[in-house]
Backbone as CSV, one residue per row, in Angstrom:
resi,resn,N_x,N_y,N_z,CA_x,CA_y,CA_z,C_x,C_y,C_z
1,UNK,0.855,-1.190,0.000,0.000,0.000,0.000,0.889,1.238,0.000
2,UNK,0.730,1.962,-0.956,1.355,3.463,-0.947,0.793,4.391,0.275
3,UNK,1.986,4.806,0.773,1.780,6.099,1.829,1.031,7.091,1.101
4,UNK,0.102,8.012,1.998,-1.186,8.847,1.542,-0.341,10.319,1.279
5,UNK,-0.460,10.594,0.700,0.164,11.792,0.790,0.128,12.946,1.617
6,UNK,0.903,14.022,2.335,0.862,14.868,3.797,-0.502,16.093,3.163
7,UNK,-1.035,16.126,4.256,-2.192,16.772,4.151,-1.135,17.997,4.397
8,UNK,-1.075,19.063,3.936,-0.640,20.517,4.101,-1.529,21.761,4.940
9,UNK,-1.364,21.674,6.322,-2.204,22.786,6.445,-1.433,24.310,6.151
10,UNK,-2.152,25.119,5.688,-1.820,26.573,5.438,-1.045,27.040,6.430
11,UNK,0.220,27.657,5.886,0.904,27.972,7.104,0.022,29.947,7.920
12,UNK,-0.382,29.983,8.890,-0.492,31.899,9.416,-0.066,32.522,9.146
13,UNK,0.001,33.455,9.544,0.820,34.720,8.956,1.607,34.779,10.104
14,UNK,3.003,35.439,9.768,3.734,35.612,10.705,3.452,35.638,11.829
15,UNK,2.558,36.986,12.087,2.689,37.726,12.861,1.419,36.845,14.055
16,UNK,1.310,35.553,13.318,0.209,35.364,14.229,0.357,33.697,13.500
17,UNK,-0.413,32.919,14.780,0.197,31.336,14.573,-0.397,30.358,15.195
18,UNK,-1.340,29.908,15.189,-2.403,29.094,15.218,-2.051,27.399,15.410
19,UNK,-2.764,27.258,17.091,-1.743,26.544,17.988,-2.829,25.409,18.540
20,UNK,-2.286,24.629,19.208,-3.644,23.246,19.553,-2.513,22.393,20.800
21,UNK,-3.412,22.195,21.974,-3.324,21.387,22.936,-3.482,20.343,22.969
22,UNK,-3.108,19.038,22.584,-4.105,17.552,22.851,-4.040,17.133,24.340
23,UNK,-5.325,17.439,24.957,-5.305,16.719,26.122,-6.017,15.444,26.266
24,UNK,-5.222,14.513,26.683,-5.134,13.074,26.673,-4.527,11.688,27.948
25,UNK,-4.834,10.662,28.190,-4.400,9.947,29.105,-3.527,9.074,27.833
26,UNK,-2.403,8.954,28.652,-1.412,7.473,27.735,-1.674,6.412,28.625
27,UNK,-1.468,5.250,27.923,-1.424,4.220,28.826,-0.207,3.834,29.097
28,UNK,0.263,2.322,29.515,1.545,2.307,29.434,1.916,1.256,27.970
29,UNK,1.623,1.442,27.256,1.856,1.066,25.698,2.017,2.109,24.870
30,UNK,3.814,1.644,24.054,3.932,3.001,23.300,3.552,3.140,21.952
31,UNK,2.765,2.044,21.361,2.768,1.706,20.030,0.748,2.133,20.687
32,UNK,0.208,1.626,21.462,-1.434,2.450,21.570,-1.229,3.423,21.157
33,UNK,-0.527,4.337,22.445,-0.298,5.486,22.654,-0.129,6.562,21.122
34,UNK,0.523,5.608,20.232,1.042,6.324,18.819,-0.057,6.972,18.069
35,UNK,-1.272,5.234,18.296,-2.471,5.913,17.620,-3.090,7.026,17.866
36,UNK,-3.220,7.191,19.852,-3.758,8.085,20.311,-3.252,8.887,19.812
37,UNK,-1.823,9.372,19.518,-1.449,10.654,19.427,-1.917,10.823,17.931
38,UNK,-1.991,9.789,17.020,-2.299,10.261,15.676,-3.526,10.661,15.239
39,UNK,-4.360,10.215,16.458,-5.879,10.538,15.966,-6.256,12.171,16.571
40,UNK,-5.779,12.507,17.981,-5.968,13.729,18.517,-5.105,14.756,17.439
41,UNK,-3.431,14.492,16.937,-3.348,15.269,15.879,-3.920,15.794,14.730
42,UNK,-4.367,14.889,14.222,-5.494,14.897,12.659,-6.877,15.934,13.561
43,UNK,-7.265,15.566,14.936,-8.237,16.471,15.040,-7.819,17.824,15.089
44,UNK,-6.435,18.241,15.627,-5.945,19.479,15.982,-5.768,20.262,14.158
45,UNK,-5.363,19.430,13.644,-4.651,19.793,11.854,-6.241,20.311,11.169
46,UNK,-6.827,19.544,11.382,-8.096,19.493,11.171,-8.407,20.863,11.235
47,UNK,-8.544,21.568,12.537,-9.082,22.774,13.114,-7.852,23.713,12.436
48,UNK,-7.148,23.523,11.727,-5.940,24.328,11.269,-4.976,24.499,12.104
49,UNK,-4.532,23.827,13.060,-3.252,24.303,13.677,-2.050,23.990,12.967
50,UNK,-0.907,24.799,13.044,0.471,24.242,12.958,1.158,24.234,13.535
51,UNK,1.108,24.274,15.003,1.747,23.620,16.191,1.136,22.620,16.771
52,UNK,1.243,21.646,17.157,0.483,20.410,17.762,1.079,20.307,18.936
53,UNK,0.922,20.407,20.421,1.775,20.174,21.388,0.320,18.938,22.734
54,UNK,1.420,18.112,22.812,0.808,16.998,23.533,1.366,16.696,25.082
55,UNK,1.324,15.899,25.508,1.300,15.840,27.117,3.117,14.969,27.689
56,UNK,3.357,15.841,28.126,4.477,14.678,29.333,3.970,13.534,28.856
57,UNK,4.987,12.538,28.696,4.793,10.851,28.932,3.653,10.223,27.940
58,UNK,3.622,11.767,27.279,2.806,10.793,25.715,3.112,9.071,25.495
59,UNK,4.246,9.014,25.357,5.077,7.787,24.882,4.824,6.626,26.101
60,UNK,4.736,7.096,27.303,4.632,6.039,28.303,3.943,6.586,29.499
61,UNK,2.142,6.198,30.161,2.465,6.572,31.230,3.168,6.231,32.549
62,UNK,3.419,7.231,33.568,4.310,7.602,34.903,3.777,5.770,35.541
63,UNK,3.169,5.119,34.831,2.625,3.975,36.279,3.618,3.081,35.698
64,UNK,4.459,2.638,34.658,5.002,1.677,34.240,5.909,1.951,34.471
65,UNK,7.250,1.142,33.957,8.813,1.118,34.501,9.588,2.180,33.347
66,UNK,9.767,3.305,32.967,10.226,4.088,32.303,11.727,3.213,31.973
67,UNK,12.266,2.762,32.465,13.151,2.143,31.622,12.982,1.156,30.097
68,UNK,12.318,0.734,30.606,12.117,-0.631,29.649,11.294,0.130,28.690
69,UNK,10.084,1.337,28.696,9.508,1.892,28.024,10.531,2.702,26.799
70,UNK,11.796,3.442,27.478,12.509,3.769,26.928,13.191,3.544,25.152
71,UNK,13.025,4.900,24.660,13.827,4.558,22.990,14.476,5.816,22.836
72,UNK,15.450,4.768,21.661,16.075,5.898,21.362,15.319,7.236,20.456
73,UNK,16.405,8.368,20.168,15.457,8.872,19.260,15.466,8.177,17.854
74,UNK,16.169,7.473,17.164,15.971,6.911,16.005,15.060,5.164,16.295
75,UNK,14.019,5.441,17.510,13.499,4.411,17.519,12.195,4.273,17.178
76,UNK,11.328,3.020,17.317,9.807,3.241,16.331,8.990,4.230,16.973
77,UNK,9.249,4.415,18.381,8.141,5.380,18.793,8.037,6.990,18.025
78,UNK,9.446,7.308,17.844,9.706,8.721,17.515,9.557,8.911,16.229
79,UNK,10.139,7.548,15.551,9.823,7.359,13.869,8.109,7.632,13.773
80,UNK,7.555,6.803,14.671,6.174,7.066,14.618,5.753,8.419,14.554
81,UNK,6.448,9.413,15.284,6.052,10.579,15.835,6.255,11.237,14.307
82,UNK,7.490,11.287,13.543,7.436,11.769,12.524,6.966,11.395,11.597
83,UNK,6.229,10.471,11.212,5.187,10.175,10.255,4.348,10.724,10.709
84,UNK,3.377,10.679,11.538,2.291,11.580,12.194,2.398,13.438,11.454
85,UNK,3.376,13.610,11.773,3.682,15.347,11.665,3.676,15.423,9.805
86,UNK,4.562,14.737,9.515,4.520,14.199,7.716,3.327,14.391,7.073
87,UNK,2.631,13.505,7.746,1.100,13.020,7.217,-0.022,14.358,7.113
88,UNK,0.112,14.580,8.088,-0.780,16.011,8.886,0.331,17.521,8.296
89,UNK,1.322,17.291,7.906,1.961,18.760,7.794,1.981,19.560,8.729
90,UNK,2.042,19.372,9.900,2.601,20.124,11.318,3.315,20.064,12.187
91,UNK,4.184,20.363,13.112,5.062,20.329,13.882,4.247,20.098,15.106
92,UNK,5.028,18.818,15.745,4.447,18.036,16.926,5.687,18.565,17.778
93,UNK,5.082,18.604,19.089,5.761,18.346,20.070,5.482,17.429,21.543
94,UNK,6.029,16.782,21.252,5.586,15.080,22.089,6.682,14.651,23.345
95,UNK,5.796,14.574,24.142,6.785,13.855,25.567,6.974,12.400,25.339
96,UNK,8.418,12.011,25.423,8.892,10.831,25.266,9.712,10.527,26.316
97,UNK,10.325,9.149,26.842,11.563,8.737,27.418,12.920,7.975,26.356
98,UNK,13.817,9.106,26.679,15.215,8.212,26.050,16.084,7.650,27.119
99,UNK,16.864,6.642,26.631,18.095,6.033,27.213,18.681,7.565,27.871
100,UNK,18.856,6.964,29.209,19.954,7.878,30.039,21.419,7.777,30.779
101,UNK,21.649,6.908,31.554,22.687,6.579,32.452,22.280,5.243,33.481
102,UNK,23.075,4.493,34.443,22.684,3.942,35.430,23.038,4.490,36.597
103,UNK,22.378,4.738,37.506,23.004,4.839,38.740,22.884,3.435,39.708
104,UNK,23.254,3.658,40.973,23.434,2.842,42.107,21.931,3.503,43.140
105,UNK,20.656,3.219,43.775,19.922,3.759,44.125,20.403,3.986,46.130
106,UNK,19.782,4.337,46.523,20.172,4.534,48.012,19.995,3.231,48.675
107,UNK,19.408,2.131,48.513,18.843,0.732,48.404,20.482,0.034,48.647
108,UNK,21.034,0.386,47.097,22.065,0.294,46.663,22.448,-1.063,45.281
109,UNK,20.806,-0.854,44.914,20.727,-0.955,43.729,20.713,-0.517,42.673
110,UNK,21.642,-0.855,41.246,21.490,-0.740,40.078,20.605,-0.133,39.345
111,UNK,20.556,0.471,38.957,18.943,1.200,38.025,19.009,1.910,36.712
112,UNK,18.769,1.715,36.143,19.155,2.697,34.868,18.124,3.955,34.547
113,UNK,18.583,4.833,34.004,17.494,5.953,34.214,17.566,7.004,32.681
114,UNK,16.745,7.131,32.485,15.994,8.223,31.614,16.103,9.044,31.568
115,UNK,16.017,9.890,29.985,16.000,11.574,29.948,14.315,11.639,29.770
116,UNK,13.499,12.759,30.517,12.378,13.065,30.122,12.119,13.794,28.903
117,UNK,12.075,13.597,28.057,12.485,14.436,26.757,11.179,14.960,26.115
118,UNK,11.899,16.088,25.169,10.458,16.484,24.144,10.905,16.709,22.973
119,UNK,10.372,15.721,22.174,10.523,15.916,20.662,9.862,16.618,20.207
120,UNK,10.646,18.100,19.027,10.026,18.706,18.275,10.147,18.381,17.074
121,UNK,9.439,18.132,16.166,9.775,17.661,14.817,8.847,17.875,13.696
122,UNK,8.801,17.953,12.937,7.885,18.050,11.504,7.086,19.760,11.099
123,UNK,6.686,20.039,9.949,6.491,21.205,9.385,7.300,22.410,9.325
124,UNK,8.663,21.701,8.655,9.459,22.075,8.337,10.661,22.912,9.222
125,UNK,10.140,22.352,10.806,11.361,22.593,11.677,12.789,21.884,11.606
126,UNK,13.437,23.167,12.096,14.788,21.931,12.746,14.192,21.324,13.673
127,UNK,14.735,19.568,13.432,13.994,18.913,14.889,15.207,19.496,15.828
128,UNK,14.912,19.264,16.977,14.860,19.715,18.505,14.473,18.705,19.639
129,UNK,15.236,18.558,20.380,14.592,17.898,21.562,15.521,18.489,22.542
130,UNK,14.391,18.484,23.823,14.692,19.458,25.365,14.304,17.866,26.700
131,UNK,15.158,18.320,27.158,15.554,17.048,28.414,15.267,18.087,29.636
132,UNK,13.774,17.553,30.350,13.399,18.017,31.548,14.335,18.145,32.039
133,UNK,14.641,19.710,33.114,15.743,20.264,34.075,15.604,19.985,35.072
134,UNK,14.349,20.348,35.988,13.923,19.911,37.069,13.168,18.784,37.341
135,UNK,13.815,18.219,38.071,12.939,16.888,38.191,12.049,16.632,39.649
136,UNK,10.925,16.209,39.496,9.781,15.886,40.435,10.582,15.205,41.636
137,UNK,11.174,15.800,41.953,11.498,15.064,43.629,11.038,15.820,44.418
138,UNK,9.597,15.618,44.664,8.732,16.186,45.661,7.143,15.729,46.041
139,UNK,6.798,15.672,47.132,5.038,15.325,47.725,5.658,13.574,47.311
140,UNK,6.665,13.465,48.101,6.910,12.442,48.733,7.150,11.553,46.889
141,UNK,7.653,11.880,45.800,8.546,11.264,44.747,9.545,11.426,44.122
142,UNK,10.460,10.915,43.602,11.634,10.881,43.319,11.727,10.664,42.316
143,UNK,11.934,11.679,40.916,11.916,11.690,39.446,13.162,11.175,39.130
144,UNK,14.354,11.183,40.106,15.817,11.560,39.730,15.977,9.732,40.254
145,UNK,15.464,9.075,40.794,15.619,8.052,40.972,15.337,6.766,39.439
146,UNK,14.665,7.819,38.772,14.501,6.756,37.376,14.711,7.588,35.623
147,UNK,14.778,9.135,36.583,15.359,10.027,35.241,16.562,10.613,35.406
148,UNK,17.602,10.759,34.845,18.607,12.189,34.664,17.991,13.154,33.737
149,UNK,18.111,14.270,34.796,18.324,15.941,34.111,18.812,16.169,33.514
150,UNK,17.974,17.186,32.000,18.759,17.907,31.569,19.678,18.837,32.098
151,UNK,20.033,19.447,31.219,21.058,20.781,31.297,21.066,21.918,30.495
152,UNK,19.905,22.458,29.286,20.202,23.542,28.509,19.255,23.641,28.579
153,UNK,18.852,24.918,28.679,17.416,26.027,27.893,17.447,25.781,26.349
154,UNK,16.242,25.140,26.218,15.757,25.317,24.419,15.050,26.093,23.929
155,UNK,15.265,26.533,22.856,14.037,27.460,21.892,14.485,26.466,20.460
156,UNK,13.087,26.675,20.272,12.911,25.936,18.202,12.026,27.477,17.834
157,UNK,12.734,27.198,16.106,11.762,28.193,15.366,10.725,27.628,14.869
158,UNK,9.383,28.174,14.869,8.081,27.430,14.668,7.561,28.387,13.455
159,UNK,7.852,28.044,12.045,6.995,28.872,11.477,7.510,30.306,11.533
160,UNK,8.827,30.489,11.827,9.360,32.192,11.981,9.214,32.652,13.816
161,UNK,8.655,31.879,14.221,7.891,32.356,15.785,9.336,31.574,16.741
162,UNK,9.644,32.317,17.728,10.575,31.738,18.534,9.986,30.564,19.551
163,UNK,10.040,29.386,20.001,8.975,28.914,21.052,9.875,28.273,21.900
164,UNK,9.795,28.767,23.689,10.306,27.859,23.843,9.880,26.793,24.466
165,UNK,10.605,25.849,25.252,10.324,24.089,25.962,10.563,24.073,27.425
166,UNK,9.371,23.853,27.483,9.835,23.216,29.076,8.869,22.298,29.596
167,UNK,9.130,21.585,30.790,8.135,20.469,30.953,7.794,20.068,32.652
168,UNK,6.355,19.790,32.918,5.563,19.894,33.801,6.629,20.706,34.955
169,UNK,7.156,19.935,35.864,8.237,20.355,37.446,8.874,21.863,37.347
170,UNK,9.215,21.834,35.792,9.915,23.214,35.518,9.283,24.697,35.413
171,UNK,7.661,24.467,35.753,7.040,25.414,35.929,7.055,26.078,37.379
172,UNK,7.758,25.215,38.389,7.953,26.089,39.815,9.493,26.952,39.842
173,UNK,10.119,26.890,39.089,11.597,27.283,38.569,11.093,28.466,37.712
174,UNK,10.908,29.866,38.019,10.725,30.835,37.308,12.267,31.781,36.760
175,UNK,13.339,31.118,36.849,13.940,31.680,36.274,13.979,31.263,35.071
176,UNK,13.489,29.741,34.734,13.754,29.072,33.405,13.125,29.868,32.899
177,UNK,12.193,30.643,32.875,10.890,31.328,31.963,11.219,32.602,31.882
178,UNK,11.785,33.081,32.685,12.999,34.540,32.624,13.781,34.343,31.523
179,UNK,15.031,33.610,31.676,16.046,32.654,30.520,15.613,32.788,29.533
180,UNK,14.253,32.387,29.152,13.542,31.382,27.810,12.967,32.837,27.671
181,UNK,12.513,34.179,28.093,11.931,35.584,27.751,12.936,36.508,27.218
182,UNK,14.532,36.555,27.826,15.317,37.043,27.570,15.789,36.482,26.469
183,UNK,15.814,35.113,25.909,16.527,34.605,24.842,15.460,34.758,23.433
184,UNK,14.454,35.609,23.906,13.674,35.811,23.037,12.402,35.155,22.467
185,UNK,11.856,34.333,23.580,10.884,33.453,23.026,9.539,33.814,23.326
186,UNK,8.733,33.972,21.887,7.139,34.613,21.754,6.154,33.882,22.592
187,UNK,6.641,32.299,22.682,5.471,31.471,22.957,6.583,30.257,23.716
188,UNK,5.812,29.946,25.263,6.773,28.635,25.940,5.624,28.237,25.997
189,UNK,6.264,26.333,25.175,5.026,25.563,25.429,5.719,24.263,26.780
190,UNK,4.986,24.299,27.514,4.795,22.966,28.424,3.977,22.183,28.575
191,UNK,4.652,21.194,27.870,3.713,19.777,28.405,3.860,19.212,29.541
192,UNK,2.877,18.452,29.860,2.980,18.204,31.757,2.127,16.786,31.945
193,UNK,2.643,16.388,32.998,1.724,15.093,33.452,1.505,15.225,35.184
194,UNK,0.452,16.132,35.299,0.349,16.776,36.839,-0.181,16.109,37.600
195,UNK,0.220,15.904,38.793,-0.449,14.586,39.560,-1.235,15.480,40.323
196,UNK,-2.513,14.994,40.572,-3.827,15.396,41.302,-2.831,15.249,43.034
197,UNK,-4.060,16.180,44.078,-3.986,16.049,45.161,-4.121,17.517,45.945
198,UNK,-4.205,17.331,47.176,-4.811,18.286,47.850,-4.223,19.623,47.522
199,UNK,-4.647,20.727,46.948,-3.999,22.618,46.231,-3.677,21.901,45.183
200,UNK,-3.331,20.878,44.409,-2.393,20.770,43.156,-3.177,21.574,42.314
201,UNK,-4.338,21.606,41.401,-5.196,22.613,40.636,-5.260,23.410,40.837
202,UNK,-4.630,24.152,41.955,-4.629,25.648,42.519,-3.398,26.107,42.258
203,UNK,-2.157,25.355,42.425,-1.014,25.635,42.094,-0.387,25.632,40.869
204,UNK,-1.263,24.487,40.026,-1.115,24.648,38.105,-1.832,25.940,38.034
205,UNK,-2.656,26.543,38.321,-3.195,27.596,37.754,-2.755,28.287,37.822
206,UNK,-1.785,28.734,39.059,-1.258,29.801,39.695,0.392,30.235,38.880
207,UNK,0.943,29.305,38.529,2.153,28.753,38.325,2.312,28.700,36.868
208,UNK,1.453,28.385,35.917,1.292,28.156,34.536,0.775,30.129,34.204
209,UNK,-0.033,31.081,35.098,0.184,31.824,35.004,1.231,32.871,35.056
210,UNK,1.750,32.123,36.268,2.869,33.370,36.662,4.192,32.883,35.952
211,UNK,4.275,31.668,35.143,5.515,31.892,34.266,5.145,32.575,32.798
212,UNK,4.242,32.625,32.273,3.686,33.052,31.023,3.911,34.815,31.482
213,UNK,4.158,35.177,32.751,4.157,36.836,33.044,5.808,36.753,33.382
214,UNK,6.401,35.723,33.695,8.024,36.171,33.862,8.724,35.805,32.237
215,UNK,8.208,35.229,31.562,8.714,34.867,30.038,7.826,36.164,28.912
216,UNK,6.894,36.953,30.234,6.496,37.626,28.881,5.842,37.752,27.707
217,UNK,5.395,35.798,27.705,5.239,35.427,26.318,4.116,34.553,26.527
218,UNK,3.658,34.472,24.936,2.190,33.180,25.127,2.900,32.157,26.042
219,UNK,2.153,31.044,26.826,2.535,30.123,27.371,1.333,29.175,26.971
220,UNK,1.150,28.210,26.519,0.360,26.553,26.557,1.291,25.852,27.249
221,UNK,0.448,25.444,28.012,0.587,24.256,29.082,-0.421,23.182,28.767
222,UNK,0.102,21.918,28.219,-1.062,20.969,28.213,-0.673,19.596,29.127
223,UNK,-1.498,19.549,29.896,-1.491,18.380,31.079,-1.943,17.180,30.258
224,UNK,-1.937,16.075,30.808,-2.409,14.662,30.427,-3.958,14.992,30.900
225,UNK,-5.080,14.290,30.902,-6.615,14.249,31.463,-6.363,13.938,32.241
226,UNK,-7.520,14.173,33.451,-7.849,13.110,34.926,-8.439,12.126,34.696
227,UNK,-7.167,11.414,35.755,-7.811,10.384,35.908,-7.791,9.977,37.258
228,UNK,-9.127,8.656,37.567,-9.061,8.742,38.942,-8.281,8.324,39.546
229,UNK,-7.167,7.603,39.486,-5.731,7.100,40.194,-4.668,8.105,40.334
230,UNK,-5.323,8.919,39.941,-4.060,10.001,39.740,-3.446,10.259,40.983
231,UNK,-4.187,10.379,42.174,-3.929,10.675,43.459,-2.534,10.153,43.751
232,UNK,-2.237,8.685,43.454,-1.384,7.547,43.746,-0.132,8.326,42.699
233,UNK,-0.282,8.569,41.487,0.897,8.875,40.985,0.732,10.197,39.852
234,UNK,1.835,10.450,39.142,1.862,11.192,38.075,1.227,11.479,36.735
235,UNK,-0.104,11.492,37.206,-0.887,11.318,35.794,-1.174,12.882,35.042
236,UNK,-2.126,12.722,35.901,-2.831,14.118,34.977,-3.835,14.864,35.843
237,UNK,-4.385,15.870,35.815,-5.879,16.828,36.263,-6.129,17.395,34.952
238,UNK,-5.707,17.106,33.779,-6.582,17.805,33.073,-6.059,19.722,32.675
239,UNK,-7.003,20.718,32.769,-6.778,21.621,33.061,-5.421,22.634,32.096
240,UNK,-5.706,22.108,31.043,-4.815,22.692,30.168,-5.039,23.738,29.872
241,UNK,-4.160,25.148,29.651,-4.312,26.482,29.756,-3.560,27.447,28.427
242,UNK,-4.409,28.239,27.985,-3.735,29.288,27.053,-3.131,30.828,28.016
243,UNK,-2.404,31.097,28.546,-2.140,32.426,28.913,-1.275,33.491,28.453
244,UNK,-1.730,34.458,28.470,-1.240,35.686,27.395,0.672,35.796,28.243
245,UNK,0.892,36.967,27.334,2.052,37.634,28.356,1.835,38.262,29.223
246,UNK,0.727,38.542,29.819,0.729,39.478,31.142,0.234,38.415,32.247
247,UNK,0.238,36.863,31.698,-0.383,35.940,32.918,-2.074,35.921,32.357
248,UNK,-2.623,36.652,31.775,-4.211,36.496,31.486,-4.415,35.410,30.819
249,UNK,-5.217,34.211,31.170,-6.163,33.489,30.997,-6.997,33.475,29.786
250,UNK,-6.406,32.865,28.600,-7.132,33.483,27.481,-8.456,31.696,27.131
251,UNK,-7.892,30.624,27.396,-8.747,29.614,27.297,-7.972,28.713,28.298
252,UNK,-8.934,27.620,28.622,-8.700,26.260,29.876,-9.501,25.586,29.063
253,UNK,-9.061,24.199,29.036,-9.979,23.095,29.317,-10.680,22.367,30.784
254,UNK,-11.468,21.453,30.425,-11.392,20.905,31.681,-10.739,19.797,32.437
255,UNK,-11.383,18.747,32.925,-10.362,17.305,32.985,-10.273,16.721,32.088
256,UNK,-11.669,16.143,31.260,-11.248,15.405,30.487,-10.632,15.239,29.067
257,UNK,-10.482,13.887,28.049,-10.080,14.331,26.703,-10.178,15.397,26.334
258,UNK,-9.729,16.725,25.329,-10.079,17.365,24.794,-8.823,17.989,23.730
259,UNK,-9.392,18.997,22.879,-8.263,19.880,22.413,-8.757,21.084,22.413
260,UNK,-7.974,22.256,22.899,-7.666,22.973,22.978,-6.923,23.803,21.473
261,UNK,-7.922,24.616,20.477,-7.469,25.403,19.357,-6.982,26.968,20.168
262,UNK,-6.388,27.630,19.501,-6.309,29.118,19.500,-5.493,29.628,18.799
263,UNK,-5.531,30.505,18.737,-4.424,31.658,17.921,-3.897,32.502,18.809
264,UNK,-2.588,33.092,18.477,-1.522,33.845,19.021,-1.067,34.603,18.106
265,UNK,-0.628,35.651,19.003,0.369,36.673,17.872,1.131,37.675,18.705
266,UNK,2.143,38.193,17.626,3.144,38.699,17.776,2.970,39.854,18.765
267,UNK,2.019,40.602,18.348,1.730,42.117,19.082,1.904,42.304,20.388
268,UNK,1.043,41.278,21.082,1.314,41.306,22.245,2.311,41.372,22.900
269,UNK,2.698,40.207,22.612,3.938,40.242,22.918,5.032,41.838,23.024
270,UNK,5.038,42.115,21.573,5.513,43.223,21.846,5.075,44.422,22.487
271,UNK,3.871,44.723,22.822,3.261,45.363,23.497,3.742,44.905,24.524
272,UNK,3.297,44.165,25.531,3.700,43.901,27.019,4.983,43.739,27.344
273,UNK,5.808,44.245,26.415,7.269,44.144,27.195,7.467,45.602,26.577
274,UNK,7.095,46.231,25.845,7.451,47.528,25.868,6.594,48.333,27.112
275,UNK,5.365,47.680,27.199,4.998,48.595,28.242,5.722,47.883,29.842
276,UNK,5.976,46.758,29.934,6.329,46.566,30.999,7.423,45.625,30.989
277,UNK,8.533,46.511,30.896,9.892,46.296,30.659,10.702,45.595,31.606
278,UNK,10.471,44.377,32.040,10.673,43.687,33.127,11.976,42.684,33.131
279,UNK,12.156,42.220,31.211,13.023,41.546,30.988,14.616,42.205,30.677
């Protein structure tokens, strides 16, 4: 059977750039998971976006053994990822796990551990990938026990638009979003896999705002959906957010499946840092 040929969506106009959330649960299968991501894309392409940005741990969810889930980037999951973007003509950006290092655990066992990564790839970007900085060692878990940290601030060009990366933990770290405002970036997208529990929905709200006002810049944040186990681990609440550069609240979802369309643009941006010259 011949491959279908890439559906082309219209690229925006510069000055403005038309963007989509998939909010979604993964399971712990990375070849399901592929479909999921291919069917919520086609809905986002659909609505015209040419950014597609999807959830932390797309590739695997937080309940399985992130090692063994683990690929490289020239492996089928990511290959998958770029056929998807091919097909649809848009630039995905997808939470995956790559091969990392082993350590020795406090136990004083062996373990091998993971980069939390985010692949950017397709509609005519340089691909890109950003390795979570901060890692979830906190409310009693230990990210660093089965991932290694990155180390660099990323920006990709999207379509002429600067954007940058960061992912769920790295939203309590407001200098990263300082960094990522000063290095010039219009729009930081974070994907996230937020674990439910007592203030947590109070503190994504709070937090997904107030870095979108220290970066200055559009911010999407898209969480995984709720689900009800979430309590127990790293899943999701749902609650995916569009916020301007001044921190304003421009769209939310709720918990469950959904996507999230909108448009962005340049102006603002430049508006709110000329009027409030912070960076």
């Amino acid at each position: 059977m011949s491959t279908p040929p890439s559906r082309l969506v219209p690229r925006t106009s510069g000055q403005r750039l038309r963007l989509a959330g998939c909010q979604w649960t993964a399971t712990g299968d990375p070849a399901a998971n592929l479909v999921t991501l291919g069917e919520w894309t086609a809905r986002a392409a659909d609505a015209g976006a040419r950014l597609v940005v999807h959830p932390e741990g797309a590739m695997a969810s937080f309940a399985g053994r992130l090692d063994t889930a683990a690929e490289p980037l020239d492996g089928r999951f990511a290959d998958g990822v770029r056929e998807v973007a091919q097909r649809h003509g848009v630039t995905l950006v997808v939470g995956m796990f790559t091969p990392a290092d082993e350590i020795t655990t406090a136990e004083g066992k062996e373990r091998a551990r993971v980069h939390n990564t985010l692949l950017v790839t397709g509609g005519g970007v340089e691909e890109t990938t950003y390795r979570k900085i901060h890692l979830y060692d906190a409310f009693g878990s230990r990210e660093s026990d089965t991932v290694a940290p990155g180390e660099q601030v990323r920006t990709v060009d999207v379509d002429g638009w600067s954007v940058g990366l960061a992912t769920c933990y790295d939203v309590r770290f407001a200098d990263q979003f300082t960094q990522l405002g000063r290095r010039g970036a219009e729009l930081v997208v974070l994907p996230a896999s937020w674990g439910d529990g007592p203030g947590k929905a109070s503190q994504w709200d709070l937090l997904t705002r107030a870095r979108a006002h220290d970066a200055q810049a559009w911010l999407l944040a898209v969480d995984q959906a709720w689900t009800p186990d979430s309590v127990d681990g790293p899943y999701g609440i749902g609650r995916s957010v569009l916020a301007d550069p001044t921190g304003e609240v421009r769209a939310r979802l709720g918990g469950g499946e959904d996507v999230l369309v909108a448009e962005v643009d340049r102006e603002t941006v430049a508006r709110t840092r000329g009027t409030i010259p912070i960076l």
